[in-house]
C-alpha positions, 0 to 999 in steps of 0.5 A: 408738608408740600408747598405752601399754597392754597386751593380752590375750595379752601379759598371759597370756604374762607379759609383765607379770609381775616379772622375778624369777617368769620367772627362777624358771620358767626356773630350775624347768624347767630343773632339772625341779622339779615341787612341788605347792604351796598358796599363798594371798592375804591383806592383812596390814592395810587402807588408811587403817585400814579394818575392812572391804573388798570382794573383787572382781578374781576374774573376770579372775583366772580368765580369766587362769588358765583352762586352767592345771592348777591348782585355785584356791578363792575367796571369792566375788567381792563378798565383804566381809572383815576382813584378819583373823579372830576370832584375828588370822589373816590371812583367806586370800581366794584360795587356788591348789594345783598345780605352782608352775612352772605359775603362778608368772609370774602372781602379780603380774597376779593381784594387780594384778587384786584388789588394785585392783579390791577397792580400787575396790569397798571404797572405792564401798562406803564412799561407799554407806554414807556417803550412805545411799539418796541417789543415788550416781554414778561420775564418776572415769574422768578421773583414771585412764588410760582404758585402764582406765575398763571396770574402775574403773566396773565395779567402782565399780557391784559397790561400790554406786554407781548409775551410772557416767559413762563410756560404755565403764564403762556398756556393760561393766555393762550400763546407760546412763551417768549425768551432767549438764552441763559448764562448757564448755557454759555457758561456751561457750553461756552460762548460760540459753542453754545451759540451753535447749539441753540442755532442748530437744535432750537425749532425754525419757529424760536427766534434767535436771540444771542445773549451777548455779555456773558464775558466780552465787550458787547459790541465785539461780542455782538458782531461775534454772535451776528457772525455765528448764527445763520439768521441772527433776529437780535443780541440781548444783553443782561449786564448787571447793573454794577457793571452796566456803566453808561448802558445808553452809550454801550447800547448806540455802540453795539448798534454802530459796530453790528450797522457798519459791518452790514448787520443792520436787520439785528436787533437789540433786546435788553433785559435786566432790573428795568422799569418804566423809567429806565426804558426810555433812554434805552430805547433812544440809545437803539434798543428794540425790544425789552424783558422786564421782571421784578417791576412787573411782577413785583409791582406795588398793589392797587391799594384797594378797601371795601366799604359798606355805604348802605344799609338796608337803603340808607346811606352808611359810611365810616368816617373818611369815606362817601356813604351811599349807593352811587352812579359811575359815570365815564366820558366817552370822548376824555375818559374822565369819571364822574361819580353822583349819588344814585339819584342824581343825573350828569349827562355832559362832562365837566372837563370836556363836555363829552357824553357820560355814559354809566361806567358800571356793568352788571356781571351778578345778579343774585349769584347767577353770572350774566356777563362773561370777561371777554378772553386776554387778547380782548382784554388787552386790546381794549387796554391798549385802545384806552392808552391810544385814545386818552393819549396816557403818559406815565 
């Protein structure tokens, strides 16, 4: 039967969407009714109480939406937003206006394009500030179907890491994978023999990072490995966490014993079931560099809906949500939003008198695209600029 993946077409024909939105199509055509409607994206709350998230999944939303006779206003993609405002108001972070019957079979893949891919990108975001400037690599593609390993790198590097692992993930942003060994080699080859190998057969331009902790103690294996490869960058270790014990302590001992015998350029990379939480004792233990996976790949979903607010110019909601079409506003100096109605002016910030300027974008306007996404390493620099300039935590 082959896998079990969609394409292309198949989403762009709404073959992925819930059957209630092609009833509602055939309903609306069926009756003639043609009603010019806003509706907007917001996220009620963030997972796992977050103060922030990445927008990201606009690109392909305007892939799937080209050529519909639609106008649709964005937050950039990379953006990083509050669910809501100053005043408690949802923060709109898309906004689509046309004839409802012409969009509506692609509510659910347009949020399933930004739902996950915000949750990939505000998760890598998490990590980049936890580990601060020390390297950061994707390593999640396994946990994930590989149907989808292009979208979960691409948007781990938007979110901050460094590298991914993937060879399609590398390709779609442009820069070459980034890993280390396997235990199946050393398990195979054995520990030093494997070692050697990799030294000898490896190109100059793959950095030589020795998986430490197949068998030994880590410290002594370390000192093993610096022994071993010529021009050693890094020792990585992979325990498992039910053997881990103290890792912080296992991690400022290998870093003593590979310092006093004169290897004090060595690094120390750690990979294995670690997240935004469990980097930062790491990091001040001595380790330099991380592979994070599952928490990445599998991060919790920016839980956004879409909701019409407006129909044919008058304000429409159901109940739970602000109806009417609206302006997105963001200070330039604190990053807070301000959300008014479409008529209503703010200028001044009301957290810290800030200019505001409008936080929306036109990237549509009537099916044709006006405003091309700007290429991953842009996307990733201006994440990374908004964690600098707002000073975020997580």
């Amino acid at each position: 039967m082959g896998f079990f993946i969609t394409d292309m077409d198949s989403i762009k024909q709404g073959k992925t969407t819930d059957i209630y939105f092609k009833r509602t199509e055939t309903i609306l055509r069926s009756k003639g009714v043609h009603k010019k409607v806003v509706a907007e994206f917001t996220a009620s709350k963030l997972p796992k109480n977050y103060e922030w998230a990445v927008f990201a999944g606009l690109e392909e939303t305007l892939q799937l939406l080209e050529g519909k006779p639609i106008d649709l206003y964005a937050l950039p993609e990379g953006t990083i937003f509050r669910s809501r405002d100053v005043n408690g108001i949802p923060v709109p972070v898309m906004m689509i206006e046309g004839d409802y019957v012409e969009f509506a079979i692609y509510e659910t893949p347009v949020l399933g394009f930004i739902c996950q891919s915000s949750g990939i990108a505000t998760k890598a975001a998490r990590v980049r500030v936890a580990a601060g400037e020390c390297l950061v690599l994707s390593f999640g593609i396994r946990r994930m179907h590989p149907a989808i390993a292009p979208l979960i790198d691409r948007n781990a590097y938007i979110g901050g890491c460094d590298g991914v692992s993937s060879i399609i993930g590398a390709e779609t942003i442009g820069q070459p994978p980034k890993g280390t060994m396997p235990h199946s080699l050393i398990i195979v080859m054995g520990e030093e023999e494997a070692w050697r190998a990799y030294d000898e057969i490896m190109p100059p331009e793959v950095p030589r990072i020795a998986l430490i902790d197949t068998y030994g103690d880590e410290k002594m294996e370390a000192v093993k490995a610096a022994e071993t490869f010529k021009n050693l960058l890094a020792v990585r270790l992979d325990t498992p966490g039910s053997r881990k014990g103290d890792f912080p302590a296992i991690i400022r001992e290998v870093r003593w014993e590979l310092d006093v015998r004169g290897y004090k350029d060595v690094k120390i990379f750690i990979s294995g079931g670690l997240d935004e939480y469990s980097i930062p004792p790491l990091r001040e233990a001595g380790a330099t560099g991380f592979g994070v996976g599952t928490s990445i790949s599998n991060a919790p979903t920016i839980d956004f809906a879409m909701d019409i607010v407006e129909v044919e110019g008058r304000p429409a909601a159901k109940k739970g949500k602000f109806g009417g079409r609206k302006r997105v506003m963001r200070c330039e100096n604190c990053g807070e939003f301000l959300v008014v109605s479409k008529g209503e002016s703010a200028e001044q910030c009301p957290v810290c008198g800030g200019n505001l300027t409008e936080a929306h974008e036109q990237f549509i306007k009537n099916g044709e695209v006006i405003k091309e996404i700007p290429d991953v390493e842009k996307l990733r620099s201006y994440v990374l600029e908004q964690i600098e300039k707002f000073g975020l935590k997580i």
